[in-house]
RODO-2510 file (C-alpha; in nm, 4 decimals, decimal comma):
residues 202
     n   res          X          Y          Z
     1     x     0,0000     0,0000     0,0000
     2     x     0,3060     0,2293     0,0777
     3     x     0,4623     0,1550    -0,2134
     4     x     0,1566     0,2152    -0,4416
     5     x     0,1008     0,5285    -0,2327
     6     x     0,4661     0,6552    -0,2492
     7     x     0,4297     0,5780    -0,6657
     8     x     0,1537     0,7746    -0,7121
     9     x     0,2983     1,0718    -0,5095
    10     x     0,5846     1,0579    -0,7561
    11     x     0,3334     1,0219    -1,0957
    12     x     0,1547     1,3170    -0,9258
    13     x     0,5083     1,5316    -0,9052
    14     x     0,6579     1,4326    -1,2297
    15     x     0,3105     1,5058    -1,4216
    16     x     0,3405     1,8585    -1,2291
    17     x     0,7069     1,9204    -1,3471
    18     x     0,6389     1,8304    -1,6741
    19     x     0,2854     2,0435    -1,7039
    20     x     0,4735     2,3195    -1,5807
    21     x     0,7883     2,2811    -1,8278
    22     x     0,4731     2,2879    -2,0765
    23     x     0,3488     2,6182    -1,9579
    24     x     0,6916     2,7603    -1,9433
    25     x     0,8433     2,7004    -2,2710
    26     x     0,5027     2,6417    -2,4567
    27     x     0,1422     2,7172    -2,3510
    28     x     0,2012     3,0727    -2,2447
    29     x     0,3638     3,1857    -2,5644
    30     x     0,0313     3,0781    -2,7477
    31     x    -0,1484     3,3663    -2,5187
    32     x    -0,1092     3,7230    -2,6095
    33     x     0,0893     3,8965    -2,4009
    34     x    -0,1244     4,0644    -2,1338
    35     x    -0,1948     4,4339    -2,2077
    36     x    -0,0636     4,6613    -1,9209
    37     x    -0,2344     4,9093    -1,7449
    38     x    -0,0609     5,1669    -1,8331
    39     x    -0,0231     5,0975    -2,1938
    40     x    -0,1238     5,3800    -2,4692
    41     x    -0,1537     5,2798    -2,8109
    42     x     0,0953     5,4425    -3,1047
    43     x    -0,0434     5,4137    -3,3935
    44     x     0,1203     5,3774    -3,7243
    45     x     0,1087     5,7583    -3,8671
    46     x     0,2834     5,8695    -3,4975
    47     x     0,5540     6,0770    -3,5047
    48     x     0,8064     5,8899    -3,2804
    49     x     1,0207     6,1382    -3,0854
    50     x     1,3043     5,9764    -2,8267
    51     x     1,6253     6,0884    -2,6887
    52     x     1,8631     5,8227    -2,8207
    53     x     2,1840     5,8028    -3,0089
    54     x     1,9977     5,6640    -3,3005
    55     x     2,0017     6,0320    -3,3828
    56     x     1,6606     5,9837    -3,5719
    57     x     1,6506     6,3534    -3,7220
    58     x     1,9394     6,2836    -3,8998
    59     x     1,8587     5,9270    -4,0306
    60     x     1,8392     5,9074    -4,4786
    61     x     1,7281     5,5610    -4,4185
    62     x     1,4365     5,3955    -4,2807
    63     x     1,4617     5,2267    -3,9299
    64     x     1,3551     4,8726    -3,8303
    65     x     1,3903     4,8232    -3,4401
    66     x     1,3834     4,4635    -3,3638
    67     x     1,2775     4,4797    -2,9784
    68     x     1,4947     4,1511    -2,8650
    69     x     1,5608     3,9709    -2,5182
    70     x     1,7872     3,6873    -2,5646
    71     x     1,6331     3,5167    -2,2465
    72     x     1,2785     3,4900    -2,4128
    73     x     1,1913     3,1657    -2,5814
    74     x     0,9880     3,3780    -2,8858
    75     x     1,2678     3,6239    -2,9298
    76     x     1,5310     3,2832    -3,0185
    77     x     1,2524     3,1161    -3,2542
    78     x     1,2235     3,3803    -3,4668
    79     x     1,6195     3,4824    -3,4845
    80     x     1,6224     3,2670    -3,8426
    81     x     1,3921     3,4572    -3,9421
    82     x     1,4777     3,7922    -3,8846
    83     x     1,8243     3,7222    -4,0188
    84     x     1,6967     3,6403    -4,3630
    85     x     1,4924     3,9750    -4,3541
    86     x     1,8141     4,1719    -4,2580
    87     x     2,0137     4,0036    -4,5339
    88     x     1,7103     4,1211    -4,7599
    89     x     1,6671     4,4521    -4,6649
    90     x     1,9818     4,5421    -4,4673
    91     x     2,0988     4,7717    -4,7699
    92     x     1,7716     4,9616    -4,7715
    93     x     1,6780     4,9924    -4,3998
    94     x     1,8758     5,0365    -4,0723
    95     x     1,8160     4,7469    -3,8306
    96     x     1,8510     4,7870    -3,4717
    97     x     1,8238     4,5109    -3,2362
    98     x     1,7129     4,6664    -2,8908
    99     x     1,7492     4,4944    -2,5706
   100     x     1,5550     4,5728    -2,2238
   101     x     1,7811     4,4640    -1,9909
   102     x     2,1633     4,6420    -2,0173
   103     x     2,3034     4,2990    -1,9054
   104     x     2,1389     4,1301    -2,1815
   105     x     2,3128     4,3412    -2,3991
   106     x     2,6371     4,1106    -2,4450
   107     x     2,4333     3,7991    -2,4492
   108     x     2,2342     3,9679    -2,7295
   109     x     2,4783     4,0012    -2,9701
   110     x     2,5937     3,6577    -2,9812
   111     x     2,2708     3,5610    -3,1287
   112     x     2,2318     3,8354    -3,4090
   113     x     2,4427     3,8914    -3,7268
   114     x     2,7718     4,0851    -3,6081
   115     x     2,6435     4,3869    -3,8315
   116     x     2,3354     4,4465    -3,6381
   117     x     2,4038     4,7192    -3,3546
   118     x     2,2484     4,5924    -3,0364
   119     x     2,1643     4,8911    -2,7928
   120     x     2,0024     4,8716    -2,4572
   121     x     1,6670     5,0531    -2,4448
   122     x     1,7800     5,2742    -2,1044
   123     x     1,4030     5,2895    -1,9063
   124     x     1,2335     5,1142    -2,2007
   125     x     1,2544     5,4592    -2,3861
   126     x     1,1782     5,3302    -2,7223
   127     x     0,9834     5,0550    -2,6516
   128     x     0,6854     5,2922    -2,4689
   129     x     0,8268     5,5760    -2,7713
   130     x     0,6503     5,3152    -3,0099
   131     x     0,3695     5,1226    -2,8140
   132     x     0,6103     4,7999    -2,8046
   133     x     0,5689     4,5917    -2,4232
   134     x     0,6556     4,2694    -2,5463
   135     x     0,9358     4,0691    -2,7177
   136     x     1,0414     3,9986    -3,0196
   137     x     0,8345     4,2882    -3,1897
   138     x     0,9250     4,5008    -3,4947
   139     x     0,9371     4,9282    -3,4796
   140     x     0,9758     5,0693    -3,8381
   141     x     1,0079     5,4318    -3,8584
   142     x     1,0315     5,6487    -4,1941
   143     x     1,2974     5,9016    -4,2498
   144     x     1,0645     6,1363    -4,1643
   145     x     1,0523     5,9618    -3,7936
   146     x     0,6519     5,8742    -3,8751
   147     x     0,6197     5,5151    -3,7468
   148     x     0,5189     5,3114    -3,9887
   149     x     0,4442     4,9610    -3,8138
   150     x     0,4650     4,8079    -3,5182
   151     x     0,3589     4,4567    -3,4821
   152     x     0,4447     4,0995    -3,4608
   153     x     0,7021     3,9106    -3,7201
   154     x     0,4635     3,6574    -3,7718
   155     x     0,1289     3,4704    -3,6659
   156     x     0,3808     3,1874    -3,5811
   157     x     0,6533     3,1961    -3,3530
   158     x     0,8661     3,0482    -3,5647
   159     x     0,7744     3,2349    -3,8544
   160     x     0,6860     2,9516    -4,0897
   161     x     0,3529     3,1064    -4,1806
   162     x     0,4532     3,3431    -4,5183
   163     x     0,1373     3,4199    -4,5830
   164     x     0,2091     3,5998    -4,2437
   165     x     0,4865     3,7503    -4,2820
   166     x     0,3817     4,0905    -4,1269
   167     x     0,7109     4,2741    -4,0543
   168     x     0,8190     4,1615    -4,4384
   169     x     0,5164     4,2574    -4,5348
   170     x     0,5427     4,6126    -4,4314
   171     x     0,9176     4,6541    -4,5695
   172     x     0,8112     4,5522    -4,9064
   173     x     0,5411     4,8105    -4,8932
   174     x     0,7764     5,0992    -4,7744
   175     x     1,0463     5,0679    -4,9861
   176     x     0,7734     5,0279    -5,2137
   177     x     0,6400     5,4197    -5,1586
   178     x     0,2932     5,2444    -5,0715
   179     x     0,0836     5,2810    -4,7954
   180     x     0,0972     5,0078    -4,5204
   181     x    -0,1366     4,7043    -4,6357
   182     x    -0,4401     4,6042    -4,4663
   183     x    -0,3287     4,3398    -4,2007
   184     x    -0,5085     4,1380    -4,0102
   185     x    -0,5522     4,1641    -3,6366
   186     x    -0,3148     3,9556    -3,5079
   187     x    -0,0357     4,1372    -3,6570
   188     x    -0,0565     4,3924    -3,4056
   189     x    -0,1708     4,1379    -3,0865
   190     x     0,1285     4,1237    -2,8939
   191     x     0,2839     3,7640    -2,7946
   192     x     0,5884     3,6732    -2,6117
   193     x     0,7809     3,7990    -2,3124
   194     x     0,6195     4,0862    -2,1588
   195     x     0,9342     4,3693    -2,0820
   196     x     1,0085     4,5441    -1,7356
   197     x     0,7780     4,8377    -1,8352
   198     x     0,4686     4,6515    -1,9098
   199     x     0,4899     4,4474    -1,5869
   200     x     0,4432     4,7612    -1,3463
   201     x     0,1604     4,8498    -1,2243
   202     x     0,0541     5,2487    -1,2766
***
């Protein structure tokens, strides 16, 4: 009877371990990312303004910020894939990979292409500049400094959907001279890791 007893205690813990491993690297990343409290919406047609050294008055190119946090599951799957958009676009538009955490910052750079400037978003300065609270999530910004999207990569983490392609979607369209196409909602529903500024209360 012990031993039955004792069995099913350790059935009962392993099935626990392993349903939380689920939620952990899996289930959660399926659900958007909860919207803060605090959170105002930028809109694409914004004028972003931030104190940076991105100098942004003085860009000639377009911008793409690639809001990245090497410690989030979503930011690694979709690293492929933002790779092959940088080697498609890189002589076109600026890419930025921009990092929450300052000790992340090192880390980061080991997982993007060594042309890529990583900076550290100091207070989450650009991220609230462009309505971003989660990770990975794309910023592009006209010369001008008008925001032109902000949204998700894809509708799949790993970015195997090219129908949904949003990010790629938008470059095409801007270098282009077009207005941003009609995309569907969950281009803009935010999923992955939630950054420092999102999780405070107001």
């Amino acid at each position: 009877m012990r031993r039955v007893l004792l069995l099913g205690i350790i059935s009962s813990a392993l099935l626990g371990l392993i349903a939380s491993t689920f939620w952990q690297q899996e289930l959660q990343y399926l659900l958007p990312t909860p919207v803060p409290a605090n959170y105002k919406v930028v809109p694409p047609g914004s004028l972003i303004t931030f104190n940076h050294n991105l100098q942004p008055q003085r860009h000639t190119k377009p911008i793409l910020l690639h809001f990245f946090s090497p410690s989030c599951p979503c930011s690694r799957f979709n690293l492929r894939h933002f790779t092959e958009l940088y080697r498609k676009f890189g002589k076109q538009v600026d890419f930025f990979a921009v990092t929450p955490d300052a000790q992340d910052l090192e880390k980061a750079k080991g997982y993007l292409p060594e042309e890529i400037t990583v900076i550290h978003d100091e207070d989450e300065a650009l991220a609230r500049a462009c309505g971003v609270y989660s990770t990975p999530q794309a910023a592009i910004i006209q010369t001008d400094n008008i925001l032109y999207f902000r949204g998700n990569y894809n509708r799949s983490r790993y970015c195997t959907d090219k129908a949904t392609n949003y990010a790629e979607q938008a470059l095409h369209s801007l270098i282009d001279g077009q207005p941003l196409p009609v995309l569907d909602s969950l281009a803009t529903i935010s999923y992955g890791c939630a950054i420092e500024w999102a999780k405070q209360t107001p």
